[in-house]
Backbone as CSV, one residue per row, in Angstrom:
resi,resn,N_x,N_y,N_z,CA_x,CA_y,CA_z,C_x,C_y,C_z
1,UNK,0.825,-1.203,0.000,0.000,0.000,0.000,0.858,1.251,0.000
2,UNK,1.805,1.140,0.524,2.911,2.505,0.883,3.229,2.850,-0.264
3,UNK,3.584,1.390,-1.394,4.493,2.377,-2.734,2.866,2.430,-3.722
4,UNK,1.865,1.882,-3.437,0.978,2.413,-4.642,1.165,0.936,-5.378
5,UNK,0.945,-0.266,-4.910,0.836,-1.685,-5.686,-0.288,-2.338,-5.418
6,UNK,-1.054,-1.882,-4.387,-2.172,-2.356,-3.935,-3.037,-1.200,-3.505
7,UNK,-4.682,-1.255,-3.680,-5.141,-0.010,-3.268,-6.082,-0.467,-1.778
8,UNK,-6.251,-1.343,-1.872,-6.798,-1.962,-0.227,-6.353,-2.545,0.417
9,UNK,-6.442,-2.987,1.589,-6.360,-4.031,2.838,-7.384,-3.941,3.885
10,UNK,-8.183,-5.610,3.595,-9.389,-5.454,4.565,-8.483,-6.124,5.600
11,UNK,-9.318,-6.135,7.011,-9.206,-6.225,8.503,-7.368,-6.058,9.038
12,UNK,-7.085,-5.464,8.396,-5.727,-4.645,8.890,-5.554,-4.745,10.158
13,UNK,-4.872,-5.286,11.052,-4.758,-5.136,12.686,-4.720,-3.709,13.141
14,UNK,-4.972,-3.122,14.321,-5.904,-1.756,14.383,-4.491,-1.248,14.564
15,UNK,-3.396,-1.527,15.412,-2.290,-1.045,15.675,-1.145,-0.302,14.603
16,UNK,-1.426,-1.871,13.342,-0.738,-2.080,12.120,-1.793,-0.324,11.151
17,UNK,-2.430,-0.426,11.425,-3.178,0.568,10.516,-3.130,2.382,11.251
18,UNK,-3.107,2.210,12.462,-2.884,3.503,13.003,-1.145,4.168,13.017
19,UNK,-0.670,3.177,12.832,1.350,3.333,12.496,1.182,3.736,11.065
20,UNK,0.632,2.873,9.652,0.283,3.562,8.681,-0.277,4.941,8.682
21,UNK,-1.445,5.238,8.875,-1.598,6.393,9.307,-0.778,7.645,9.219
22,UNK,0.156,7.203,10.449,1.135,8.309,10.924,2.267,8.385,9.785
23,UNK,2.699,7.153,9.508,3.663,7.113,7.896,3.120,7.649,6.921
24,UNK,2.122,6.771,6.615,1.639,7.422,5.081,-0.001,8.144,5.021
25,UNK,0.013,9.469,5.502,-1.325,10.325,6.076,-2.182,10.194,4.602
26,UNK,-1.956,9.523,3.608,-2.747,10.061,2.119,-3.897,8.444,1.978
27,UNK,-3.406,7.231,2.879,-4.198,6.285,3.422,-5.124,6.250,4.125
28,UNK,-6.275,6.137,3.830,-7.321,6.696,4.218,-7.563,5.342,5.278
29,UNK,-8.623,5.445,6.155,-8.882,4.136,7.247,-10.268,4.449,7.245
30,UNK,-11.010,3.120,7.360,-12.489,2.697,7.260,-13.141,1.789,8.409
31,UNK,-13.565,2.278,9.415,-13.917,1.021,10.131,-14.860,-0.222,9.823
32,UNK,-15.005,-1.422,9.485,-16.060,-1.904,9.252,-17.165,-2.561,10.162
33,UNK,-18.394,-2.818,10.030,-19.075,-2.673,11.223,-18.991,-3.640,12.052
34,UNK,-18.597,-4.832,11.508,-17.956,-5.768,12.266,-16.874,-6.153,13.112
35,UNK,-16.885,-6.266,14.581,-15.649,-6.142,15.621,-14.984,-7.073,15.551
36,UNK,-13.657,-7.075,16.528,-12.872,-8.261,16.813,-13.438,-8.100,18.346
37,UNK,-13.394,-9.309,18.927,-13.998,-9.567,20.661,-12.387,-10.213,21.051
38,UNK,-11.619,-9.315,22.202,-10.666,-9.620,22.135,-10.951,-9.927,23.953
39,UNK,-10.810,-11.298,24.356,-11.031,-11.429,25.585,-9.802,-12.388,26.332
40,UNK,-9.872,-12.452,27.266,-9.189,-13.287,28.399,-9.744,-14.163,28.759
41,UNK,-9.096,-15.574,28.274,-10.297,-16.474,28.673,-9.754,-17.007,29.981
42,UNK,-10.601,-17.541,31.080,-10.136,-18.318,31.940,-10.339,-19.782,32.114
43,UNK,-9.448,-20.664,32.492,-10.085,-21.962,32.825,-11.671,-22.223,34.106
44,UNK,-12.098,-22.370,33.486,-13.575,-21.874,34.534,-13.658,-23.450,35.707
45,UNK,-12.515,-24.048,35.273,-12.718,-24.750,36.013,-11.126,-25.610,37.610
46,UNK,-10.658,-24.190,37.014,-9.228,-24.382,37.811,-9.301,-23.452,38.670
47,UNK,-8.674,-23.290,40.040,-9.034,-22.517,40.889,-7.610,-21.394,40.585
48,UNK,-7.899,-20.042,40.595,-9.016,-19.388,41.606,-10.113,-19.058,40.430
49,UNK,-9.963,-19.149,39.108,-10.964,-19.003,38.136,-12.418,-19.584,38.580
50,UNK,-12.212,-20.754,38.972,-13.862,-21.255,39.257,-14.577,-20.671,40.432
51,UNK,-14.189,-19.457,40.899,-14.946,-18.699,41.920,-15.223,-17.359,41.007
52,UNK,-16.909,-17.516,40.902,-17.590,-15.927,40.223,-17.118,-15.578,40.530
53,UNK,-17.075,-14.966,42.014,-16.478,-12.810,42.359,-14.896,-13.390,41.670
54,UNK,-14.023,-13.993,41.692,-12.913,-14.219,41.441,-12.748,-13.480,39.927
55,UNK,-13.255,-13.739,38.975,-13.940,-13.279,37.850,-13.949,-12.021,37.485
56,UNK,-14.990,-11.714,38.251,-16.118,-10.376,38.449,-14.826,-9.270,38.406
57,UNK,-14.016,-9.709,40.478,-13.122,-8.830,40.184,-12.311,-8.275,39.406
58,UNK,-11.641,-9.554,38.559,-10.930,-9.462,37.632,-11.238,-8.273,36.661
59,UNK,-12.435,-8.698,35.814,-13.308,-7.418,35.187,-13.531,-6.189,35.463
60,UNK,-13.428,-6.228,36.737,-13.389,-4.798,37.779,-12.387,-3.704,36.906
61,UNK,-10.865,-4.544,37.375,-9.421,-4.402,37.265,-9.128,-3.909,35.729
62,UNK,-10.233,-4.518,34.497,-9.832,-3.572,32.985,-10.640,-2.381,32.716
63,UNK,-9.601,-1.532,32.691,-9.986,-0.095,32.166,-10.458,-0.498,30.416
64,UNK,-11.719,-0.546,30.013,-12.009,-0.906,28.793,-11.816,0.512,28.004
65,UNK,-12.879,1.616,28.636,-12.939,2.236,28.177,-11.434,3.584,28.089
66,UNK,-10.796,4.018,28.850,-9.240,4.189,28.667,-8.491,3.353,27.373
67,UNK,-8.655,1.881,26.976,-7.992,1.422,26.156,-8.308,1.726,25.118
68,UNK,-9.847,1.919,24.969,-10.368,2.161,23.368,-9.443,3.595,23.249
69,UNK,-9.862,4.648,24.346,-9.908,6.037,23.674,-8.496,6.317,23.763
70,UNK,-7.197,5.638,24.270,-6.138,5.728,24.276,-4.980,4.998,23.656
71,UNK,-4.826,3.552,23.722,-4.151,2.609,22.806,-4.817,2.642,21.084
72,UNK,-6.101,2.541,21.089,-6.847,2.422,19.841,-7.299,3.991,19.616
73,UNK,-6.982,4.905,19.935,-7.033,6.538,19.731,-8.855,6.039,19.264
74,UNK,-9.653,5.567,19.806,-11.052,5.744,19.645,-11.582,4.823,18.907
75,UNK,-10.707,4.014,17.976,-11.162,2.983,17.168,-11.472,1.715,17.569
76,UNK,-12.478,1.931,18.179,-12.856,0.727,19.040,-14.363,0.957,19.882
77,UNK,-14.829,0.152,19.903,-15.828,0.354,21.152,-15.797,-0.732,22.416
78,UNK,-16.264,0.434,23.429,-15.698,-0.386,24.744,-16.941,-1.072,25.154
79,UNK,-17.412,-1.503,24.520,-18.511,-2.376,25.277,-17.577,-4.085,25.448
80,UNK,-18.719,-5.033,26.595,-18.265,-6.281,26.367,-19.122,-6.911,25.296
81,UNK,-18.795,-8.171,25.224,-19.353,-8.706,24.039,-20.321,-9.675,24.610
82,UNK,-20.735,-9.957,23.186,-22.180,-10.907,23.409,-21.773,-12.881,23.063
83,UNK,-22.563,-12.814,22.781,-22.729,-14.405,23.150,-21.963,-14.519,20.892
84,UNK,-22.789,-13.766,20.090,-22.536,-13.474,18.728,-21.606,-12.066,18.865
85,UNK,-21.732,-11.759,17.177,-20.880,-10.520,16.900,-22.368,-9.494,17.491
86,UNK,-21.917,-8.443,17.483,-22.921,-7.400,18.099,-23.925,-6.711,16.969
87,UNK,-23.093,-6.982,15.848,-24.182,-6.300,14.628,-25.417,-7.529,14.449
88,UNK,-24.827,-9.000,15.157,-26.351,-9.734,14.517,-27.586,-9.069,15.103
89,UNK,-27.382,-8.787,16.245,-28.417,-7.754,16.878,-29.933,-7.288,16.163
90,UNK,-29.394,-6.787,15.201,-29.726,-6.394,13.876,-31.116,-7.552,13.258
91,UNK,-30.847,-8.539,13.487,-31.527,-9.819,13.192,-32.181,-10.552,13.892
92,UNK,-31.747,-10.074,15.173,-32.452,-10.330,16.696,-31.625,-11.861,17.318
93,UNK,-29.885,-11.876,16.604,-29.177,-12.608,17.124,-28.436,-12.093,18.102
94,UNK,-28.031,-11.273,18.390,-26.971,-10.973,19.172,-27.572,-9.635,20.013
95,UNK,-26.929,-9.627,20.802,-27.537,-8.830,22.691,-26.069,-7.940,22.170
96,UNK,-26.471,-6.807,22.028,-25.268,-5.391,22.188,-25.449,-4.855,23.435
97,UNK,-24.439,-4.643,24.369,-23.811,-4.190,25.418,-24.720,-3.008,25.923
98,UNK,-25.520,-2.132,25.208,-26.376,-0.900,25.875,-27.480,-1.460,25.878
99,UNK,-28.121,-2.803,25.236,-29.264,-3.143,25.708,-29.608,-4.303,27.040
100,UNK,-27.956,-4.336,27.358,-27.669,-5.102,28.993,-28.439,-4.795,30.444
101,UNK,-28.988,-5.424,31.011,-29.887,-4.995,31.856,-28.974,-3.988,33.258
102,UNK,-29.214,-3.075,33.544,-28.168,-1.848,34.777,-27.078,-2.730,35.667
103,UNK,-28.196,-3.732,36.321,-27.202,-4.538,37.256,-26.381,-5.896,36.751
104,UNK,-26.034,-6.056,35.382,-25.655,-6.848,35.037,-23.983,-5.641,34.227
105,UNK,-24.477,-4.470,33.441,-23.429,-3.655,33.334,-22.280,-3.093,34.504
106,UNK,-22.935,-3.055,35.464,-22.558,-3.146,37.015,-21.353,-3.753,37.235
107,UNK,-21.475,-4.951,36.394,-20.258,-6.110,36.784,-19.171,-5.784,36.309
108,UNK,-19.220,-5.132,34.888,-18.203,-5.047,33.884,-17.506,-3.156,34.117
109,UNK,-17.833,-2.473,35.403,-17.180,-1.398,35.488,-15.412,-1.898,35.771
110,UNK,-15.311,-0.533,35.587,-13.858,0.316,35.929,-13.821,0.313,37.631
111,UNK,-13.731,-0.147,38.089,-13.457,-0.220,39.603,-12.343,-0.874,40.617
112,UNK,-11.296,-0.459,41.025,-10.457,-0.818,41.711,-10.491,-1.336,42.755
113,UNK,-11.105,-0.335,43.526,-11.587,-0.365,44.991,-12.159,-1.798,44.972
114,UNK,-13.080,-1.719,44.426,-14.226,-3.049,44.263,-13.640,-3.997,43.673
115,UNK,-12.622,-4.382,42.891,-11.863,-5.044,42.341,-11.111,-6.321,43.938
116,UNK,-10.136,-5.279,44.214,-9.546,-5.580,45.507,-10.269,-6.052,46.765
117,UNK,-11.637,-5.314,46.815,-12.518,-5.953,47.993,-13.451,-7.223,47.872
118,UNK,-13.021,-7.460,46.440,-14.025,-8.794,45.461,-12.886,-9.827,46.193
119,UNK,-11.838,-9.333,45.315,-10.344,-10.305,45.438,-10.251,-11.005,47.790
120,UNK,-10.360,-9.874,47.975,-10.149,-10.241,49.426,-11.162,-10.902,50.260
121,UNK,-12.631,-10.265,49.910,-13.549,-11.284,50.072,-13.666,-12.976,49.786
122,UNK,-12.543,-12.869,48.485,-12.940,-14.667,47.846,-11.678,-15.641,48.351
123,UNK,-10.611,-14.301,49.586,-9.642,-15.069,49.899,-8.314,-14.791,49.505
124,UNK,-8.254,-13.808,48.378,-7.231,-13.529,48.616,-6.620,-12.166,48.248
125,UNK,-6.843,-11.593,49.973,-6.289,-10.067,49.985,-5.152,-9.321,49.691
126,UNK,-4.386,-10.564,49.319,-3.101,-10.306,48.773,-2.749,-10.083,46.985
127,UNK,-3.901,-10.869,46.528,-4.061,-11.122,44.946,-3.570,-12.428,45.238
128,UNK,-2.916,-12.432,43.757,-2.136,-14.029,43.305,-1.789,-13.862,41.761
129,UNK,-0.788,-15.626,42.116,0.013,-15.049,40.646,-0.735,-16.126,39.459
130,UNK,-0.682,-15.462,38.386,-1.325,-16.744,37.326,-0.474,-16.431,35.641
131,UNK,-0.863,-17.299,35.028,-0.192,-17.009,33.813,-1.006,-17.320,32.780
132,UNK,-0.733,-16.166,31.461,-1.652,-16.250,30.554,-0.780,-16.716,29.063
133,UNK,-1.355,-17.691,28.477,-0.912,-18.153,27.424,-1.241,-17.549,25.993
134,UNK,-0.207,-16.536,25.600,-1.250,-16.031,24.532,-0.643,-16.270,22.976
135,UNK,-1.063,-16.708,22.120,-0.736,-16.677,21.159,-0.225,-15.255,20.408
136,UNK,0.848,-15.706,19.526,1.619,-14.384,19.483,1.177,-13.686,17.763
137,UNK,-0.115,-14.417,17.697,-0.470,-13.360,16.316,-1.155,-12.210,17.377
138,UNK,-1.543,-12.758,18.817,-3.070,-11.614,19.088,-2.209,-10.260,19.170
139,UNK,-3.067,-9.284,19.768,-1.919,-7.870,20.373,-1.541,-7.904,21.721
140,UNK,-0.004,-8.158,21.231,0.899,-8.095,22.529,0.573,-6.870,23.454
141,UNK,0.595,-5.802,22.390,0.971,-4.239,23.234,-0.626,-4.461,24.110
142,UNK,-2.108,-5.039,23.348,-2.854,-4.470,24.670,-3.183,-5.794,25.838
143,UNK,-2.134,-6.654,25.974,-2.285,-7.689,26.490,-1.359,-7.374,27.857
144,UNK,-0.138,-6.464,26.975,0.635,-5.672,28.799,0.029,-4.708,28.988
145,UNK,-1.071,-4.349,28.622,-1.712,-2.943,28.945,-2.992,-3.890,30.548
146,UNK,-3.135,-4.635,29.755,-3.915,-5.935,30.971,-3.280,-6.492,32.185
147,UNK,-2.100,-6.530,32.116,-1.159,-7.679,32.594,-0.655,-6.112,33.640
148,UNK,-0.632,-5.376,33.249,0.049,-3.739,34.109,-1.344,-3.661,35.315
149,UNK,-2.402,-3.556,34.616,-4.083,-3.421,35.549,-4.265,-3.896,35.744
150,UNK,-4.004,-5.359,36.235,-4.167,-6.561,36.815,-3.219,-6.291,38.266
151,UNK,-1.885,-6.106,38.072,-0.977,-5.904,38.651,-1.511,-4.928,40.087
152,UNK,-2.094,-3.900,39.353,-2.686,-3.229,40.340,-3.534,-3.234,41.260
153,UNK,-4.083,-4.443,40.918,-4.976,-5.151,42.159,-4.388,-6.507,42.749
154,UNK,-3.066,-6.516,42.382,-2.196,-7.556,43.296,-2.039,-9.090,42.642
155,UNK,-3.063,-8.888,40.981,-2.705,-10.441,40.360,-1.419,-9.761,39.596
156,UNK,-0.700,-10.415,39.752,0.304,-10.738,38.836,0.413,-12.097,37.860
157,UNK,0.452,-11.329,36.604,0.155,-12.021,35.521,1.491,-12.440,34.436
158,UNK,2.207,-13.340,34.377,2.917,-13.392,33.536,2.703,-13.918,32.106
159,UNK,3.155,-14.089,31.062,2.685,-14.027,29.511,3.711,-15.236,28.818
160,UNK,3.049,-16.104,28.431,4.206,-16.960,27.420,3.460,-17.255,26.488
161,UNK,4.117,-16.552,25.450,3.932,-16.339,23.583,4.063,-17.852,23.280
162,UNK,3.224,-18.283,22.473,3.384,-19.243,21.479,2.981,-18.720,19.910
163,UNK,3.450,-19.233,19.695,3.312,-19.458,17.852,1.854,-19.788,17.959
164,UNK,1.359,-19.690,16.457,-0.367,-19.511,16.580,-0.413,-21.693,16.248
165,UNK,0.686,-22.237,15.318,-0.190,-23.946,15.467,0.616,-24.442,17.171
166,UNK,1.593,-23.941,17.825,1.980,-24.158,19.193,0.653,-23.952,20.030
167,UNK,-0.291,-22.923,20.078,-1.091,-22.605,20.842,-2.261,-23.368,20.346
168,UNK,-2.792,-23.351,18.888,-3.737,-24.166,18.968,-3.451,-25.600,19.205
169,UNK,-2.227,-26.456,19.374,-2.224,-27.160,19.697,-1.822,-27.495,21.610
170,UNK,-1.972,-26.443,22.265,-1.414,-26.584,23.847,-2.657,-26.604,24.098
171,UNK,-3.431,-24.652,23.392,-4.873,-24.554,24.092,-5.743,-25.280,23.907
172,UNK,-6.328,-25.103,22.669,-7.480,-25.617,21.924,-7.550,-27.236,22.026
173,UNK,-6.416,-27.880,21.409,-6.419,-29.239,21.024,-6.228,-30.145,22.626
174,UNK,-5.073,-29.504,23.508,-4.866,-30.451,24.524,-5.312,-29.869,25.806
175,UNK,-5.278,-28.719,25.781,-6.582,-28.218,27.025,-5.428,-28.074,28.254
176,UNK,-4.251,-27.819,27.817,-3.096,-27.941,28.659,-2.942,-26.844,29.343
177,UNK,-3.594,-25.195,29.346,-3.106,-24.392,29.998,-3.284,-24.394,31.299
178,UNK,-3.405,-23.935,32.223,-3.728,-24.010,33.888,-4.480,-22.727,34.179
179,UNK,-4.276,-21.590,33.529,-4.781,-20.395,33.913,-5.542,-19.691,32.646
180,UNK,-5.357,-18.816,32.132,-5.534,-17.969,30.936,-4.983,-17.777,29.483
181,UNK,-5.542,-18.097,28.900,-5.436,-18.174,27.484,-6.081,-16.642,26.746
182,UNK,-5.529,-16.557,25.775,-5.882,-15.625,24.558,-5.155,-15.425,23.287
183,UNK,-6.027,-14.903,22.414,-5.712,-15.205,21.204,-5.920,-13.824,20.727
184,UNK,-5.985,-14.027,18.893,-6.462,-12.622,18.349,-7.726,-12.506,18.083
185,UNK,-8.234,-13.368,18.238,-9.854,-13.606,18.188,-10.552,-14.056,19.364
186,UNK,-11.372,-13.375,20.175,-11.784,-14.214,21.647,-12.729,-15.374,20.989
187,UNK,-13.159,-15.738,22.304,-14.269,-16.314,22.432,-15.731,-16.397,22.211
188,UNK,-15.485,-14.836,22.110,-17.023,-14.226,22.218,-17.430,-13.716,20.861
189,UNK,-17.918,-13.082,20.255,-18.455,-12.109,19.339,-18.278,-12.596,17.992
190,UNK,-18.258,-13.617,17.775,-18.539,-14.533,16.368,-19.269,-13.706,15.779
191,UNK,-19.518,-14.364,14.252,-20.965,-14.275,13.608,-21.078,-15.350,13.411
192,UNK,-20.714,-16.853,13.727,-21.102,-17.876,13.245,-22.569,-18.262,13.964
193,UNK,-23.169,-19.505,13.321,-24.445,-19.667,14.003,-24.495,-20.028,15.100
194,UNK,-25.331,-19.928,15.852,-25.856,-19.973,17.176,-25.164,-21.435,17.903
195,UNK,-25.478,-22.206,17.036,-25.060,-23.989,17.319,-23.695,-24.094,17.805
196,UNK,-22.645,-23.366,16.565,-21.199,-23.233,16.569,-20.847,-22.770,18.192
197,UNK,-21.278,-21.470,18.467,-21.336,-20.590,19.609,-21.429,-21.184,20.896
198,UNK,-22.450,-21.907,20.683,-22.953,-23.255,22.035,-21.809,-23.986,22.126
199,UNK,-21.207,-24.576,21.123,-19.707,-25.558,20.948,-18.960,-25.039,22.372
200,UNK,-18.731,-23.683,22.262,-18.223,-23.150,22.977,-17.692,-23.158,24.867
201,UNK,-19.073,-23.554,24.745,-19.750,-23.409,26.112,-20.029,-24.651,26.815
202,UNK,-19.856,-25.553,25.793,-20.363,-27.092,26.395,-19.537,-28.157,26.146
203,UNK,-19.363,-28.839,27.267,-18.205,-30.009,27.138,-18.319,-30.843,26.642
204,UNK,-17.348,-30.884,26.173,-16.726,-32.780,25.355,-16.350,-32.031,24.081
205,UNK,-16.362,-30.628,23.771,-16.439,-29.895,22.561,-14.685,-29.356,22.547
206,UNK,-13.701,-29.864,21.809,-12.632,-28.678,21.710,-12.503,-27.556,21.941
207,UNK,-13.300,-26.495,20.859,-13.527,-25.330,21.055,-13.554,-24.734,22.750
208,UNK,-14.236,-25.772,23.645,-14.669,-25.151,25.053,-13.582,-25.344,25.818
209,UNK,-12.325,-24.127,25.339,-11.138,-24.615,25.999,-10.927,-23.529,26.970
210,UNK,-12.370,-23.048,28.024,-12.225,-22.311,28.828,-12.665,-23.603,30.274
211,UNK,-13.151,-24.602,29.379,-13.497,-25.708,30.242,-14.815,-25.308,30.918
212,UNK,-16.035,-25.135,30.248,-17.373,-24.563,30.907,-17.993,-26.154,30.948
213,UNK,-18.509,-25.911,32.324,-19.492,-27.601,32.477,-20.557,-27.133,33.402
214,UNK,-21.438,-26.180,32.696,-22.473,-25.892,33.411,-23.825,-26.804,33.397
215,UNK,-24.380,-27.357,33.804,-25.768,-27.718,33.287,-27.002,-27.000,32.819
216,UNK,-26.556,-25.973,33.537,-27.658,-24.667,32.389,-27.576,-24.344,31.185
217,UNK,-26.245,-24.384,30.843,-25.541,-24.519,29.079,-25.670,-25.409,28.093
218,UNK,-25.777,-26.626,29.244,-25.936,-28.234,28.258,-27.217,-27.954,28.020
219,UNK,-28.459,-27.696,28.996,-29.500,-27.346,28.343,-30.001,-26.807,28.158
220,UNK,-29.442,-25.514,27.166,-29.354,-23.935,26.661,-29.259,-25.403,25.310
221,UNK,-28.105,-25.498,24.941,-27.644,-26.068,23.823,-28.295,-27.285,22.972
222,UNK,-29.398,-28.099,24.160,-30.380,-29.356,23.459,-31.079,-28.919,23.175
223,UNK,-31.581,-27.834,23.924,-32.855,-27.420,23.989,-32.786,-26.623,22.317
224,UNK,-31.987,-25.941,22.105,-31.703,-25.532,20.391,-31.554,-26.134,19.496
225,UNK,-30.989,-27.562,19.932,-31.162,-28.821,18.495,-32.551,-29.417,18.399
226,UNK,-32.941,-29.362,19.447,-34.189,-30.027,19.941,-35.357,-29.175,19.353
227,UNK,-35.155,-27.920,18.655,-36.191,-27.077,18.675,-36.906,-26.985,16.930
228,UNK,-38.028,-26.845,17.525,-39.214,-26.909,16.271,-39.070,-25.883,15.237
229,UNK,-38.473,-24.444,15.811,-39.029,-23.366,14.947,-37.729,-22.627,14.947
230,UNK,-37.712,-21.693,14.546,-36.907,-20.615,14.281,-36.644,-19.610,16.048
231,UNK,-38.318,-19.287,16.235,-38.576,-18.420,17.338,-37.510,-19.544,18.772
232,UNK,-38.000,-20.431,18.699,-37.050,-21.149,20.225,-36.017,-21.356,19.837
233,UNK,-35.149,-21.230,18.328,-33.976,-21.365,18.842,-33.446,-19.918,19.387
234,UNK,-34.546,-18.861,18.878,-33.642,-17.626,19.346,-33.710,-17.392,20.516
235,UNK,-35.074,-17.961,21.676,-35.376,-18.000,22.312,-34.061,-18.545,23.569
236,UNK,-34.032,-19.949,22.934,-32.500,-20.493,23.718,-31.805,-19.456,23.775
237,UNK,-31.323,-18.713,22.557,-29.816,-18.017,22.459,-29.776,-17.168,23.210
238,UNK,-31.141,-16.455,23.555,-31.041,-15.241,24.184,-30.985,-15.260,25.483
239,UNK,-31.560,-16.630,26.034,-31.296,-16.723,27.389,-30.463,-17.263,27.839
240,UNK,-29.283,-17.888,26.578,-28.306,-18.408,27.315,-27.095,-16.767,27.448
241,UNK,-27.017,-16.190,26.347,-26.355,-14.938,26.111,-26.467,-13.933,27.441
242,UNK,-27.469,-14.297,27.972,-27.834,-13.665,29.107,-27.284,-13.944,30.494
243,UNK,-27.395,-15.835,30.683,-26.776,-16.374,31.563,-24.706,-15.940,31.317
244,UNK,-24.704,-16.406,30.570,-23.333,-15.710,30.133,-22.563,-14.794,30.663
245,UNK,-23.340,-13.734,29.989,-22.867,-12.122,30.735,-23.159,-11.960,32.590
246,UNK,-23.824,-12.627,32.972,-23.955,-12.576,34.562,-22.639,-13.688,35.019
247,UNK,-22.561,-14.527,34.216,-21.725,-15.292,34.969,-19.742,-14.963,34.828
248,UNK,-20.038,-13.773,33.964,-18.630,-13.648,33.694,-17.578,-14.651,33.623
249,UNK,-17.771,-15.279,32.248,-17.156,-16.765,32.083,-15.775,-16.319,31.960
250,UNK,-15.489,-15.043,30.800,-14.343,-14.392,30.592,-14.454,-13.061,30.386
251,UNK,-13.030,-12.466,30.662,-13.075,-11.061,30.503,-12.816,-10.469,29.721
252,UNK,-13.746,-9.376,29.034,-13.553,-8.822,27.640,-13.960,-7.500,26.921
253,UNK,-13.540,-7.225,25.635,-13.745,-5.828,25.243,-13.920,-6.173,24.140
254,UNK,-14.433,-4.934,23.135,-15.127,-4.929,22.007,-13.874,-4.059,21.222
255,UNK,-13.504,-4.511,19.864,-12.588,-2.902,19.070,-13.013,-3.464,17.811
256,UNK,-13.722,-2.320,16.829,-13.993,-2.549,15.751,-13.091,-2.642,14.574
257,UNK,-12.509,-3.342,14.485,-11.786,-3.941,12.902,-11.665,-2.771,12.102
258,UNK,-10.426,-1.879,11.751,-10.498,-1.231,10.719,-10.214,-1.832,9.168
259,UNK,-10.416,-0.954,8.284,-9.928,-1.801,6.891,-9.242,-0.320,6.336
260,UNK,-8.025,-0.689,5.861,-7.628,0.406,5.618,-7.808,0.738,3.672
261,UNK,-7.539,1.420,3.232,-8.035,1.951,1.903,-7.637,2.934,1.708
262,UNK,-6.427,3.105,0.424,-5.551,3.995,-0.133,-6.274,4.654,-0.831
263,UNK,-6.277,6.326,-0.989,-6.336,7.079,-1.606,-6.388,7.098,-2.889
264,UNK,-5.044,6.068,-3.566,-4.532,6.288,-4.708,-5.058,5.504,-5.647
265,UNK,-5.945,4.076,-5.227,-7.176,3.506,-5.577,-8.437,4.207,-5.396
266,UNK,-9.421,2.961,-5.835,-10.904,3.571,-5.778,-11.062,1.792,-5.061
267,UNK,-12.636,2.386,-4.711,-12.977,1.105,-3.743,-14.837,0.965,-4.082
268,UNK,-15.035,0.372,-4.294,-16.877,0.102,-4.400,-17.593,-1.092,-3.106
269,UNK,-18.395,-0.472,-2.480,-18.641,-1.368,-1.246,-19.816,-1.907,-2.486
């Protein structure tokens, strides 16, 4: 794009496109309406992860909104994500973050104080140490921006990069991490169908390499194969999307995907 050999690049990494930017100002940038859900997953079933407030606090501890309007200079939105991408919404698939019920947004503040008094309530007033496995296509830079605000409520978080088939084969395939995983793509905010999404969430499934074994999920997920019409499967989705966000399975943020697009071309949506 710099010398004029190409006139586009869709989903450009947001970092990779705001450094363009500053190099070559005659590159124009496009957000498209579709996000990346960039989350922290936890093992939901290794301790101290398998304690809600344990969680909760955690969520406390990310400044979402600071990251959008400062690392991503605004290109991003700080909501958390849904069960789908946030534009299915649109279709009456997916739950966007302002139509979250007050005391369920509650969970997902900016709060320190409350962070630390979550943490000490569940045992440990000191924090604790854990480690997050992240694959090294995701973004490093806002993964120490996490690993710094974590710090500040006494978890200390250390980071070991793998290669992206190293990680899908530690995380995904052998279920080997102990603590936290992430990638460049979370967990959350697909557009795939509803079914795929459930994969997610329910055991014996690869994909569910946060290790979820709820029984409300298993039958969130029959209850959608099982279903007659169109209306109950959305019916399932919406109430599992719901259970979800209360239970703070993982912790997460929303940044919308730019596409960048040279000047020196033309482009037809």
């Amino acid at each position: 794009m710099r010398v004029g050999k190409i006139d586009g690049y869709g989903s450009m990494p947001t970092q990779d496109a705001l450094n363009m930017m500053k190099t070559n100002p005659e590159i124009v940038v496009k957000q498209k309406p579709q996000g990346t859900e960039y989350t922290l997953d936890p093992r939901n079933d290794i301790a101290p992860f398998n304690v809600l407030n344990v969680r909760i606090a955690m969520q406390h501890a990310i400044d979402i909104a600071t990251i959008t309007s400062t690392y991503y200079q605004g290109y991003g939105t700080p909501w958390p994500a849904s069960l789908t991408e946030n534009q299915m919404g649109i279709g009456g698939w997916g739950d966007a973050y302002p139509n979250w019920p007050d005391d369920v947004k509650a969970t997902y503040t900016f709060d320190v104080a409350l962070s630390k008094q979550m943490l000490a309530t569940a045992g440990f007033p000191n924090g604790f140490s854990t480690d997050l496995v992240l694959d090294s296509n995701a973004d490093q830079g806002l993964y120490q921006i996490v690993q710094s605000e974590l710090k500040a409520v006494g978890i200390n978080m250390s980071i070991t990069l793998k290669d992206d088939p190293s990680w899908q084969a530690y995380v995904m395939t052998g279920h080997l991490h102990q603590a936290l995983a992430a990638r460049g793509q979370g967990i959350l905010g697909f557009n795939f169908d509803i079914f795929r999404q459930f994969m997610r969430f329910t055991p014996g499934y690869q994909s569910n390499y946060i290790m979820v074994n709820d029984p409300v999920m298993i039958k969130f997920n029959n209850d959608a194969i099982a279903a007659q019409s169109v209306a109950q499967v959305q019916h399932c989705f919406m109430i599992a999307t719901c259970t979800l966000r209360r239970t703070t399975s993982r912790f997460h943020w929303h940044n919308r995907q730019p596409s960048t697009w040279s000047s020196r071309g033309s482009w037809a949506p």
